[in-house]
N, C-alpha and C positions, 0 to 999 in steps of 0.2 A: 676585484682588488683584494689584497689579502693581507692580512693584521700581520704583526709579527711578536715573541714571546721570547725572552731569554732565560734560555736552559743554564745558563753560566757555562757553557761552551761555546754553543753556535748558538741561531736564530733558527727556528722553524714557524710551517706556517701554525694555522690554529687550528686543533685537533677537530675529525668529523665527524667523532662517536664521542657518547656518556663516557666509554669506558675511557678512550683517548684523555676527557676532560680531568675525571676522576685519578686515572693514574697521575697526569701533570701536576695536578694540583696537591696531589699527597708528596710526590716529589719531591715539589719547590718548599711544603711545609719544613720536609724534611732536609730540605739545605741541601739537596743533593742534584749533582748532574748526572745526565744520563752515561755517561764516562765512570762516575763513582759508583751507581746505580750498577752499571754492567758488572762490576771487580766484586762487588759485595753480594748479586745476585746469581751469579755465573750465567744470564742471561745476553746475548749480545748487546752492543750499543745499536745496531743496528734494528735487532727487534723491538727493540725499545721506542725506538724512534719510530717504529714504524706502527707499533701497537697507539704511541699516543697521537698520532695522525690519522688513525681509523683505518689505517692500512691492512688490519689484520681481520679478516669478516670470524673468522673460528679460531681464537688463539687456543694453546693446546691446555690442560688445565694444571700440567706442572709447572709450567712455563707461569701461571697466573699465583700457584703457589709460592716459589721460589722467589718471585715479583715480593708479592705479599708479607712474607718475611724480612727480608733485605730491605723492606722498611718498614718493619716491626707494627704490621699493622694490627686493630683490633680484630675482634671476632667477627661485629658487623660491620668494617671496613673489608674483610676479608669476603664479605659476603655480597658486597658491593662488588668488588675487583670482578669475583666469579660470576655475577649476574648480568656485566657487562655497564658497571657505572649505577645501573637502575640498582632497586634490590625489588623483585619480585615476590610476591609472598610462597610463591611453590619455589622457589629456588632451595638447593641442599644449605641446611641450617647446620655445623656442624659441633662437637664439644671443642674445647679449647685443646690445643696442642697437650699431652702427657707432658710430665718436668722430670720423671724418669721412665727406668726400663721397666717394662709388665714382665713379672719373671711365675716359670710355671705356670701360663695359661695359655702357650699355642695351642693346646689342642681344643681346648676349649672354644678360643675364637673362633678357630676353622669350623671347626664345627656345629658353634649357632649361625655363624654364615652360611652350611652349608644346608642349616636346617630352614633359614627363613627364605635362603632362595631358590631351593628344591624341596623340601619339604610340604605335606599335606596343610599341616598347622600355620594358620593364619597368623594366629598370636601367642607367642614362646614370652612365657614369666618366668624370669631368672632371680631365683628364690636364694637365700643364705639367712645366716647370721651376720647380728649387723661385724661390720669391719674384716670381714672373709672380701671384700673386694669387687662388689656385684657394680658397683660406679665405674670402676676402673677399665671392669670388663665390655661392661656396656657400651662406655664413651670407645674404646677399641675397637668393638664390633662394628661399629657406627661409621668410623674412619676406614676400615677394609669393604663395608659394604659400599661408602662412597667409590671406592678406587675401583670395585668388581663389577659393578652395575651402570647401567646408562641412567637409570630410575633415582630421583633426587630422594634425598634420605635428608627426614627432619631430626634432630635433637631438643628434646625439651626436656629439661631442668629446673624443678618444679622451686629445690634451693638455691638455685642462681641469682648472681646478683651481675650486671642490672639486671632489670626487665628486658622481655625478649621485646623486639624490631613489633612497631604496630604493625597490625597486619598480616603477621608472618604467620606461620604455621604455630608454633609454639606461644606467640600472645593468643591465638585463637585459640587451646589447649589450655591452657591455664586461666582464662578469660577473667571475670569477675569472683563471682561466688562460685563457679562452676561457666564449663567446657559453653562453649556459643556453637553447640552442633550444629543447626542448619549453616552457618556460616563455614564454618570447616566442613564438612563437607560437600556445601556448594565447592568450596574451592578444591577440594581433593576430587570428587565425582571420580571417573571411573580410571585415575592417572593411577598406572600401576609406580607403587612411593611403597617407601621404609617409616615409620613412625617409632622412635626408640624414645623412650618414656625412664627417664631415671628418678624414680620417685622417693625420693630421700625422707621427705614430709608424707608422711603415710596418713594417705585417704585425703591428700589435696587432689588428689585426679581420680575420682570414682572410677570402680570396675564397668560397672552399668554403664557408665558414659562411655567410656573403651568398648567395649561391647555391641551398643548403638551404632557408634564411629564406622565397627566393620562391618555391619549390617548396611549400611548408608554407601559407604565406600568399598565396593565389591575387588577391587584387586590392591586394596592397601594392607601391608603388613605393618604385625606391632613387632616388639620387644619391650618389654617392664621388668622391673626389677621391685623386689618386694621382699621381705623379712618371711611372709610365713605363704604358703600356698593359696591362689584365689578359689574362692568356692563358685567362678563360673565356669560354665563345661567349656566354655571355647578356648580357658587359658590351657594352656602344653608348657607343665611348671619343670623347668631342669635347672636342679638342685646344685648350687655351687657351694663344693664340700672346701674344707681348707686345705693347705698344703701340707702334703705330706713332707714329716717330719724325716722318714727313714727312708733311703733309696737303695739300689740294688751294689753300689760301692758307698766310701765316704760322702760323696755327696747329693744333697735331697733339693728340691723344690724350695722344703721352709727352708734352710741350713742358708741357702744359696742365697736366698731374698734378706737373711738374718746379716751375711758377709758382705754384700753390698751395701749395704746399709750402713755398716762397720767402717768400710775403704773410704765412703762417702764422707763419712766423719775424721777423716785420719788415723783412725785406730788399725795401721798396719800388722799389731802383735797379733802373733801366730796363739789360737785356742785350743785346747782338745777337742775334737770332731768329736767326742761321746757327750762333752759338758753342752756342746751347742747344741746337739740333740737332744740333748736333755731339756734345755732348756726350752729349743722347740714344741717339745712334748708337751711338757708344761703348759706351754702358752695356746697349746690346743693348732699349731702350724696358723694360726688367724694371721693374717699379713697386718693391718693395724698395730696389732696387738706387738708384733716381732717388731715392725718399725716405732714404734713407742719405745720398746724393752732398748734397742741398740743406742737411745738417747742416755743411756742410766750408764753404760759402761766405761764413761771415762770415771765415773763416781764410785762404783764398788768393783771387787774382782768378780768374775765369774758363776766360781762356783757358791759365793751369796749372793748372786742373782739368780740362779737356779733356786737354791732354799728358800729365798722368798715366793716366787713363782709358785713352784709347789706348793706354799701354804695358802695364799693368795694370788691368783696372776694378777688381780685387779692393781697391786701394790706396784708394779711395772709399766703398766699400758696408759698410765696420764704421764706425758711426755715431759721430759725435762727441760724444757723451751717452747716457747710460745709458737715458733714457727711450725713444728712438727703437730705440736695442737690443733692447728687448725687442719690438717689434713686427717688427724686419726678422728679428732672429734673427741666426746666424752662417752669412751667404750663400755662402760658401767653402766651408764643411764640408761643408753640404747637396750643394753640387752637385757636390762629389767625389763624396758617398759616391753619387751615381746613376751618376756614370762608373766607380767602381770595383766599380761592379755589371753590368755589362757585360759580358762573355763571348765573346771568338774572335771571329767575322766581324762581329758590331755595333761592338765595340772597335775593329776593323783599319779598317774600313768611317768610323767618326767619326776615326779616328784620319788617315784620306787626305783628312778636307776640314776639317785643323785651318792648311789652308795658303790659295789663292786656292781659286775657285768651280770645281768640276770636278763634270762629269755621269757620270750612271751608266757608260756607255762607259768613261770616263774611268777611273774607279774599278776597276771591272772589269777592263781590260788591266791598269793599274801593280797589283793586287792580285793577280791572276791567280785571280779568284771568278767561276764565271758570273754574265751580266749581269741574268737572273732574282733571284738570291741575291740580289746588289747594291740589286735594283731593291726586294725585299722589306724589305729592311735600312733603307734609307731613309724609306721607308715608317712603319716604327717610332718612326725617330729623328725625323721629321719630327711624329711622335703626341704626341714626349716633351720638344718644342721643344728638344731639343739642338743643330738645325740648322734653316737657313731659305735660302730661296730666294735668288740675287745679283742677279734683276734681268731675268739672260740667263735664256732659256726652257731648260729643264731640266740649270741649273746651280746647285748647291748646296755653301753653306761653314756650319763652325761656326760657333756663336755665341762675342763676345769671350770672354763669361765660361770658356765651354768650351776656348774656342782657349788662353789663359794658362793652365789646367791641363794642358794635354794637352802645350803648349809652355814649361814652366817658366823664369818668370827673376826673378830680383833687382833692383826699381826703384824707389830712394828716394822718399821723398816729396817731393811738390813743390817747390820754392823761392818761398820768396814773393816 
C-alpha cells in the first residue's frame, strides 16, 4: 500500500531514497512545487519527480547543483543534496559560491590545477601578502578541481563560521586544540582526495600536522595558503605576486579589477587610464587594497586619491562601509603582524630596500651580510611578496604598503 504527499500540484507516491526524502522536504520548506521548482531550476519537472521517488540511481552533478540553487540551499545542505541525502564524511566539502568575478588569475588557476593533478608535488603552499588574494584563489582552485577530477576535494576554513559538519573532513582538520590525525586518516587512507587548507588564522593548522597527514595518506594532495614560505621540505611554495598595474595597452589586470569595482558601485564617469594607474601603482596592484580604494571614490576626486596613496596607501584600504570591511579585513594589521614576525637579517635585509631599488651587492656592503645571505634573504622575501622587482635587472625595493610601515608618518586625509 502506498502513502501519498502533496507537491501542491499532483500526489505522488513516497520517495525510495535519502536523497528523494531530502530534496522533498527542502522543497515543501521552501513553498515550492515541483512545476515552480523546474522554471526556477531549468531542471525538468519530470526529473524532479523522478529524482524525489528514487527513480534516479546516479543523478548527474549539475543537475544536483542547479537543484541546489533554485532553492538557495546552504553549504551543508548543498552537501547533503550531493551525497545523496546522507552527508558522508569523504564527500567533496566545498567553499561557498564567489559573490563576484576573480579577474587576472586564469592562469594562475590553471595552473595550480595543473600542478596538483599532474604534478610531482604532493603539497603546493600558496604564499602572498596578506590581501593579494590567496583565499579567493584557493576557494577557485577548489571549485575547478571539484568539476576536473572524479576524486572528492575537501575545503577547510580554519576562519569559517559555522563550524564544519561533525565528522567531516574539515571538523577532523581543525579538531580541538589541534588536527585528530589517526582519525583523519583513518578516514582518508589511501583514497586518492584534494585537501585545500585556507589558513587565514595563521598556525591554527600546524605544518607538522600537514605533513604527518601525507605521510599517513599516501595519494592525498594538499593546497595551503600562507603569508610567508613553510620551512618544511615537502611544501612546493608558488608565490602569488599582485596585479599588475601596467599591461601591454590601456588596460591591466589591477586597472581592470579597480573599474569593476567602480561600475559595481555606479560610478559610471570615465577616468584617465594614467590616474588609475597611478593609482594602482600606488596601492602596489593588491586586490583588497584596490577594492577598499574604489569605496573612497564617490568622496574625493581621483587625482587626491592617488596623492594620498602615494604618501600613505594605508589611508585608502579601510573601506568606506562596513560591508566591503568585512571582505578586505584590517589590511594594516595583517601586514604588520608578517613584518613583525620577521627576525635579524630578513628584518635588516627588507628594512635596506624600504628606500629606492638596490641589489644584492647593494644590500650586502651598506649591511655588512655576505652577499650569499643577502641573496637567500631575498629570495624569501620575494616568496612572501614583501618586495618586487624595480624594473632594473637585479634591483629590488619594498612594496608601498610595506615601505609606509617600515617608514612611519602622519598623513591626513585627502582634501576634497
Amino acid at each position: 500500500m502506498h502513502t501519498t504527499r502533496s507537491t501542491g500540484s499532483v500526489k505522488q507516491d513516497r520517495p525510495a531514497t535519502e536523497l528523494g526524502e531530502f530534496l522533498l522536504a527542502t522543497r515543501l520548506r521552501r513553498g515550492m512545487t515541483q512545476s515552480r521548482l523546474a522554471v526556477r531550476s531549468g531542471v525538468s519537472e519530470r526529473t524532479i519527480r523522478d529524482l524525489e521517488l528514487g527513480k534516479v540511481e546516479r543523478p548527474r552533478k549539475q543537475t544536483l547543483l542547479l537543484l541546489a540553487r533554485a532553492l538557495h540551499m546552504s553549504p551543508s545542505d548543498h552537501l547533503r543534496l550531493q551525497s545523496g541525502g546522507a552527508v558522508p564524511a569523504t564527500a567533496s566539502q566545498l567553499p561557498p559560491g564567489a559573490a563576484s568575478q576573480l579577474v587576472g588569475r586564469d592562469r594562475v588557476v590553471s595552473g595550480l590545477v595543473e600542478l596538483l593533478t599532474t604534478g610531482e608535488q604532493r603539497w603546493v603552499s600558496l604564499v602572498g601578502i596578506a590581501g593579494v588574494g590567496k583565499s579567493r584563489v584557493a576557494a577557485e582552485v577548489a571549485r575547478a578541481l571539484h568539476d576536473a577530477v572524479p576524486d572528492p576535494v575537501w575545503w577547510v576554513d580554519p576562519g569559517a563560521s559555522p563550524a564544519p559538519l561533525p565528522g567531516t573532513v574539515a571538523d577532523l582538520v581543525l579538531g580541538g586544540v589541534g588536527p585528530r590525525l589517526g582519525e583523519l586518516a583513518a578516514l582518508v587512507g589511501d583514497t586518492p582526495a584534494y585537501l585545500v587548507v585556507d589558513d587565514r588564522v595563521p598556525a591554527r593548522v600546524a605544518d607538522a600536522s600537514l605533513a604527518e597527514l601525507l605521510s599517513r595518506c599516501p595519494r592525498l594532495r594538499l593546497l595551503t595558503t600562507a603569508r610567508v614560505p613553510s620551512a618544511r621540505p615537502e611544501a612546493h611554495t608558488v608565490s602569488l605576486r599582485p596585479l599588475a598595474a601596467r599591461g601591454d595597452g590601456p588596460d591591466s589586470p589591477a586597472t581592470r579589477l579597480l573599474v569593476t569595482r567602480l561600475r559595481a558601485q555606479g560610478q559610471d564617469r570615465s577616468f584617465l587610464v594614467n590616474d588609475l594607474r597611478e593609482l594602482c601603482e600606488a596601492l602596489d596592484g593588491v586586490p583588497a587594497a584596490l577594492v577598499a580604494a574604489a569605496t573612497w571614490f564617490p568622496l574625493y576626486p581621483l587625482p587626491r586619491l592617488v596623492e594620498a596613496a602615494r604618501r600613505d596607501p594605508f589611508q585608502l584600504t579601510t573601506p568606506a562601509g562596513p560591508a566591503t570591511r568585512r571582505v578586505t579585513g584590517d589590511l594594516r594589521a595583517a601586514v604588520t603582524t608578517t613584518i613583525d614576525g620577521l627576525r635579524g637579517t630578513d628584518l635588516a635585509v627588507l628594512t635596506a630596500l624600504a628606500g629606492t631599488g638596490r641589489s644584492t651587492r647593494d644590500v650586502a656592503k651598506d649591511r655588512g651580510i655576505p652577499e650569499q645571505a643577502v641573496a637567500a634573504v631575498l629570495h624569501r622575501l620575494l616568496q612572501a611578496g614583501l618586495i618586487r622587482p624595480t624594473g632594473v635587472p637585479g634591483e629590488f625595493r619594498a612594496l608601498n604598503l610595506v615601505r609606509s610601515l617600515l617608514i612611519p608618518r602622519r598623513v591626513p586625509h585627502p582634501r576634497r
